[in-house]
VOGU-3710 file (C-alpha; in Angstrom, 3 decimals, decimal comma):
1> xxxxxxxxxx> -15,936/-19,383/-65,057  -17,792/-16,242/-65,247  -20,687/-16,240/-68,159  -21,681/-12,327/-69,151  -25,508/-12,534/-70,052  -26,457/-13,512/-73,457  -28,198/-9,953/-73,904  -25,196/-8,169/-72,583  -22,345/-10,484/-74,422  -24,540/-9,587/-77,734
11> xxxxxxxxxx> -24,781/-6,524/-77,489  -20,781/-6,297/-76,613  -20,350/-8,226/-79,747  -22,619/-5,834/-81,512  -20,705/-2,740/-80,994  -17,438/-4,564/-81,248  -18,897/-5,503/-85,235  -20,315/-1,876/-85,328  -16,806/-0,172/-84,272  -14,924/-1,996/-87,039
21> xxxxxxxxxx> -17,356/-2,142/-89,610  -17,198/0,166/-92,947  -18,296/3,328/-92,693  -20,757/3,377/-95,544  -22,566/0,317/-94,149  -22,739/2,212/-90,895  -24,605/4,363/-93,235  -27,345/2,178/-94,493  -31,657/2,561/-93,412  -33,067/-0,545/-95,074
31> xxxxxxxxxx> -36,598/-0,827/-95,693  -37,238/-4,796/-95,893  -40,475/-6,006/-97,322  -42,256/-9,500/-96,043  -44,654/-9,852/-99,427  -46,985/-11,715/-96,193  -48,654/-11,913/-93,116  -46,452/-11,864/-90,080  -45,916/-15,349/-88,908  -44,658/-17,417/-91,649
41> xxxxxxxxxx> -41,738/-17,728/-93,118  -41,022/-14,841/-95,181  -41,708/-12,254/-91,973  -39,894/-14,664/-89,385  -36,671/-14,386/-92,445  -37,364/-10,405/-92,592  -37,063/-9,908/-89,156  -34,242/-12,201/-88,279  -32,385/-10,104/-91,290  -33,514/-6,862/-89,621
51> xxxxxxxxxx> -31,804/-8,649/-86,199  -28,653/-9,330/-87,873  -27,861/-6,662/-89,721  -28,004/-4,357/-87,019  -26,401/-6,489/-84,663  -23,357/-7,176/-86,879  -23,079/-2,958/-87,263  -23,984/-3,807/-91,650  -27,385/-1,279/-90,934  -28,165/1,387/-88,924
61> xxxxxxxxxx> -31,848/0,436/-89,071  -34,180/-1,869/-90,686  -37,627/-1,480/-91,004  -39,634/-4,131/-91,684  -42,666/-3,800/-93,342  -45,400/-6,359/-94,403  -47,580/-6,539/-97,473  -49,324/-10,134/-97,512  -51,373/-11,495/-100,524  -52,340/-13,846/-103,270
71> xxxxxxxxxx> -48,325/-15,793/-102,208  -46,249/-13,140/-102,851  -47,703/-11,561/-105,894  -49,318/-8,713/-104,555  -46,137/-7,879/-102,424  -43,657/-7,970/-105,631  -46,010/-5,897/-107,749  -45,592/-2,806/-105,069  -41,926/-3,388/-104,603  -41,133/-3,391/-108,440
81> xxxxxxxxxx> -43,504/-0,636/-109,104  -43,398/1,352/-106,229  -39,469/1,084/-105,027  -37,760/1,569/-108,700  -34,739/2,641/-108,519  -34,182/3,034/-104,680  -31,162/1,618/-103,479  -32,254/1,259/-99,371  -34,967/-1,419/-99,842  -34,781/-5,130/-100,578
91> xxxxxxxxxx> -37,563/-7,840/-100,199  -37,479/-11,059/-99,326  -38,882/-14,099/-101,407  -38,171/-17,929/-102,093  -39,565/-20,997/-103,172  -43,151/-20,340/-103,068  -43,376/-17,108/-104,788  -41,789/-18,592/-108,032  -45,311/-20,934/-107,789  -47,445/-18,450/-106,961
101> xxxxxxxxxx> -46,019/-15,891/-109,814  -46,584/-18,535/-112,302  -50,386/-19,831/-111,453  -51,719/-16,315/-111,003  -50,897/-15,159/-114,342  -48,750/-12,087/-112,649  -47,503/-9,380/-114,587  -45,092/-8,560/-112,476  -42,498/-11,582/-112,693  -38,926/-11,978/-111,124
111> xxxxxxxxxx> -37,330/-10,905/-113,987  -37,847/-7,404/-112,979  -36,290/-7,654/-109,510  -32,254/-7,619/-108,980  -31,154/-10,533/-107,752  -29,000/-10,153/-104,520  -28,893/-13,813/-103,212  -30,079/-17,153/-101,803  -29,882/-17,217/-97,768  -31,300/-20,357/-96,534
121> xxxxxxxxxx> -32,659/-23,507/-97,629  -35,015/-26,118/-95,715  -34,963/-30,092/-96,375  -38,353/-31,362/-96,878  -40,372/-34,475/-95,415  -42,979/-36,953/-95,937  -44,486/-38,247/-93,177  -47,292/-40,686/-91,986  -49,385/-41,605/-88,940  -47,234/-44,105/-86,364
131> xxxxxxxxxx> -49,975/-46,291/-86,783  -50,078/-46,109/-90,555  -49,143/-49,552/-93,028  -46,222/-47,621/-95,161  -43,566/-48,090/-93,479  -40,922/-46,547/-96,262  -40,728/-44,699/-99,611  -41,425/-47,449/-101,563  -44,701/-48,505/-99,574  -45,968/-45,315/-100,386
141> xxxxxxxxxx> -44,287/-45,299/-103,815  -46,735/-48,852/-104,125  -49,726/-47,209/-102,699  -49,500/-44,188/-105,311  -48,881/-46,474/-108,534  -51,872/-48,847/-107,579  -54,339/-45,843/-106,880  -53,145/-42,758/-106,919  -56,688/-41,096/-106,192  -56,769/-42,862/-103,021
151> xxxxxxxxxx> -53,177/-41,041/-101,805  -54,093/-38,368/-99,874  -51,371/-35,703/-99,152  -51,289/-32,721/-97,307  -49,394/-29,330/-97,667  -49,181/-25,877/-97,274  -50,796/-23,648/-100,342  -51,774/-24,766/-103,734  -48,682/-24,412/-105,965  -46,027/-23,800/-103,102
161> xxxxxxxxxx> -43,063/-25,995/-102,507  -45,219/-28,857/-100,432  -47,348/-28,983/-103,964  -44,826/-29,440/-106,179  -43,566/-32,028/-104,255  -46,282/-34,023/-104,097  -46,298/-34,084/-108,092  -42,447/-34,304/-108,310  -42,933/-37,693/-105,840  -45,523/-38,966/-107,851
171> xxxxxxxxxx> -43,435/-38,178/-111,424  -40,678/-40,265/-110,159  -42,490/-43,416/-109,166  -43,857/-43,711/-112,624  -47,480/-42,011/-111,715  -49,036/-39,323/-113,499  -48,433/-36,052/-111,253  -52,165/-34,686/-112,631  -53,723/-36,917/-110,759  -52,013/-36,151/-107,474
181> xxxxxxxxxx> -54,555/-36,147/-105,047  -53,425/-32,783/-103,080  -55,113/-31,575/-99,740  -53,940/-27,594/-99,281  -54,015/-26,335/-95,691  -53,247/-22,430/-94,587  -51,266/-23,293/-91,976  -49,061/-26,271/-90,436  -51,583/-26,521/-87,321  -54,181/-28,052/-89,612
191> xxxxxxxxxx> -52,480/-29,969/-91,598  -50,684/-31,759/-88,786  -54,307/-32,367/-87,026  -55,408/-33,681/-90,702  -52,500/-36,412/-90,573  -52,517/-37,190/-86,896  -55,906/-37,812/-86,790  -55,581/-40,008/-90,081  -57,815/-37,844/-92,730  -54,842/-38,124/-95,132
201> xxxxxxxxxx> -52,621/-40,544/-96,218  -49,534/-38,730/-95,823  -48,378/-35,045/-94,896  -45,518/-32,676/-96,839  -43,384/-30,432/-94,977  -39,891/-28,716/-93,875  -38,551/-31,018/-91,709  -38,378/-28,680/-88,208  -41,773/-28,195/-89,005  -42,823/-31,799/-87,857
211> xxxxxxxxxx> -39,263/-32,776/-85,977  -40,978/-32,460/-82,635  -43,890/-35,219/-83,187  -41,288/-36,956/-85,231  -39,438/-37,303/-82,085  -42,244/-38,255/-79,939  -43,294/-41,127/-81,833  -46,124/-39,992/-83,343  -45,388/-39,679/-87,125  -42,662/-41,749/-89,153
221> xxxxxxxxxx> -41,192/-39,998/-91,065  -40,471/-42,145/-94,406  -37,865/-39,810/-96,470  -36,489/-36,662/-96,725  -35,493/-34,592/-100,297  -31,729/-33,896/-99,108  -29,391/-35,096/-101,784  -27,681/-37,057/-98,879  -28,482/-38,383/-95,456  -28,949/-35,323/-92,817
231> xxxxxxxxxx> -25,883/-35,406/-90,074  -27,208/-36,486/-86,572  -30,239/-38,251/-88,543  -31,804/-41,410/-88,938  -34,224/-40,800/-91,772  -33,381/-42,253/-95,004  -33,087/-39,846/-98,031  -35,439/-40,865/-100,961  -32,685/-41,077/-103,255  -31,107/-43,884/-100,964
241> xxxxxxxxxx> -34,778/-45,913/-101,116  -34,504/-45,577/-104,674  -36,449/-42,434/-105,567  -34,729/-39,253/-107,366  -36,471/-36,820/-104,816  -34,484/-33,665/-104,554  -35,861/-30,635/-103,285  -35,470/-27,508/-101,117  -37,583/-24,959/-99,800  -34,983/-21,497/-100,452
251> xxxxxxxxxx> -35,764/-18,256/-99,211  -33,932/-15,431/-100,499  -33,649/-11,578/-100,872  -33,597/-9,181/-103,940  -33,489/-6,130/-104,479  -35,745/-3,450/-106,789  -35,205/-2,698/-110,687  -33,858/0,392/-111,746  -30,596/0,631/-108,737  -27,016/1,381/-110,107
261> xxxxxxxxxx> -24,360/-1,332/-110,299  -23,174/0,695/-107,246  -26,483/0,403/-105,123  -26,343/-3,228/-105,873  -22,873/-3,973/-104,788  -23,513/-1,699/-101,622  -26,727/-4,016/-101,006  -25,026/-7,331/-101,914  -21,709/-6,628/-99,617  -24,304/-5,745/-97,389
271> xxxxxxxxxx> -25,693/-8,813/-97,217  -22,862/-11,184/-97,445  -21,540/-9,504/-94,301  -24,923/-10,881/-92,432  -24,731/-14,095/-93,550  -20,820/-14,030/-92,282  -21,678/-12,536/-88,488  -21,833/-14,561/-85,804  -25,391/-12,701/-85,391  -26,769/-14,776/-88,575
281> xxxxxxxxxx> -25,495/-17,719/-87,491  -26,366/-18,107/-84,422  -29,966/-17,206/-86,056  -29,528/-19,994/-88,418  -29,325/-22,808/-85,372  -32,112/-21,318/-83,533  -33,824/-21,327/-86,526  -32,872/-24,771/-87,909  -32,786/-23,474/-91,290  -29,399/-24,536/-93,664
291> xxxxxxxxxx> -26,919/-21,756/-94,813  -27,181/-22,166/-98,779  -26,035/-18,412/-99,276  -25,597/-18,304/-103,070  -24,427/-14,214/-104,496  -23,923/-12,546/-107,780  -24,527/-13,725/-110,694  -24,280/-17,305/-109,496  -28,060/-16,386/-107,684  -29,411/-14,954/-110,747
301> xxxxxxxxxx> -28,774/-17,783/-112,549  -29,717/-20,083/-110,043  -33,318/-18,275/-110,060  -33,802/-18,467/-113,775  -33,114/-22,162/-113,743  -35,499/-22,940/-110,734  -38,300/-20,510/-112,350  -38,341/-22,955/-115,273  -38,004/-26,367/-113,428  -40,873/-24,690/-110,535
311> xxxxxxxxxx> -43,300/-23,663/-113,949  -42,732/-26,553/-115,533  -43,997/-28,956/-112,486  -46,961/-26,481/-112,120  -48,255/-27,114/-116,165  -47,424/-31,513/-115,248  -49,741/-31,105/-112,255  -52,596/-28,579/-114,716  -52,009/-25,872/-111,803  -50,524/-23,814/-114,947
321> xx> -51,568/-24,285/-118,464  -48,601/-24,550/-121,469
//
């Protein structure tokens, strides 16, 4: 059988998309904001947007652009100030910004965006040395109730999804989540050293963040927050070892205040075009992140709901006061 490059069969597939796709999306220059540093997650979900909707023929062009700071904050207070009313941007956000909205006192809140939607999701893990005692959930779950000050865990930023985690764990078992004894890292490189090299009692994560030495042998991991088991996977859930641990790390996009119902449904059938092309999808595998597209009003709702249940783990933990 003959196999056409992946480049070339792409790029066939491309103008196949473009050929049949409306004219008005045809039509569209995005400018996409990453409120960080290129790298993480936000930029590496900009740009694989920016790959798909031009691919798929939804965009002309996209340009990305990056504005890093303070978790988000200083990123959302340009786009809502600075993009009112302009139908041709959108900026991507998720989990962490909620947190990092809430503990910095920000003026500029989520309420002021428009929602567009939800786009992927990541299952989180806790994991321990290979070498370590706890074994499972509840060995840790033991560890935390006897002294919590002596559980060590390690995460990305203060107040991000990791964080809250850490205090959500701690809640369930019956400990008090202000007393979580939480080690914040800038980046997954030194955090992973911290745990491997047995500083800390136990590191948070996404799960393809620590698959690899999973894999290898060199962490266990003892649960993950899906609500069930993971296809393919051997890790227990935590609600299966008895713990109501659910939790996701979302990413999403919105658009700025101020656009007409039109410019919103332009942007939104935008965007549920990507997350429908073969383009996204096969982004999504590479990726390893979960589809959990979530539109219209169902989104907005959605966001309202987790700002509350985000803010109200942040004033449990003393990272926000009431």
């Amino acid at each position: 059988m003959f196999h056409f490059p992946a480049r070339l069969a792409g790029a066939a597939v491309a103008l196949t998309l473009a050929a049949t796709a409306p004219v008005f999306a045809q039509q569209l220059e995005l400018k996409l904001m990453a409120p960080a540093a290129p790298g993480g997650g936000w930029d590496q979900t900009a740009r694989s947007m920016q790959q798909a909707l031009v691919a798929a023929g939804v965009a002309r062009s996209v340009q990305v652009v990056n504005v890093p700071g303070a978790g988000g904050s200083v990123g959302i207070a340009q786009f809502v100030n600075g993009a009112k009313g302009d139908g041709n941007q959108l900026m991507v956000n998720g989990f962490v910004m909620v947190g990092a909205l809430a503990m910095n006192k920000s003026p500029v809140t989520l309420d002021q965006v428009t929602p567009i939607a939800r786009l992927t999701e990541e299952i989180q893990v806790i994991v321990v040395p290979a070498n370590s005692p706890i074994k499972n959930a509840q060995d840790l779950a033991a560890a935390v109730k006897a002294d919590i000050a002596k559980v060590t865990f390690a995460g990305g930023s203060a107040g991000g999804v990791d964080h809250v985690m850490a205090a959500l764990f701690a809640g369930a078992v019956g400990a008090d989540p202000k007393k979580i004894n939480y080690i914040p890292f800038s980046g997954g490189g030194e955090s992973l050293a911290a745990i491997l090299g047995g500083k800390v009692t136990a590191g948070i994560s996404g799960l393809s963040e620590y698959d690899g030495q999973i894999k290898s042998g060199k962490l266990r991991a003892i649960g993950v927050t899906s609500e069930k088991r993971i296809p393919g996977s051997d890790i227990p859930t935590f609600k299966e070892q008895g713990i109501d641990l659910v939790i996701a790390n979302w990413r999403s996009v919105v658009a700025p205040p101020g656009i007409t119902p039109e410019q919103k449904k332009t942007l939104s059938d935008a965007v549920e075009k990507m997350v429908k092309s073969d383009a996204w999808k096969e982004i999504l595998k590479q990726k390893g992140w979960e589809d959990a597209y979530l539109g219209g009003d169902a989104f907005a709702d959605f966001l309202k709901k987790e700002t509350v249940r985000v803010t109200d783990v942040l004033k449990s933990v003393g990272l926000v006061k009431s």
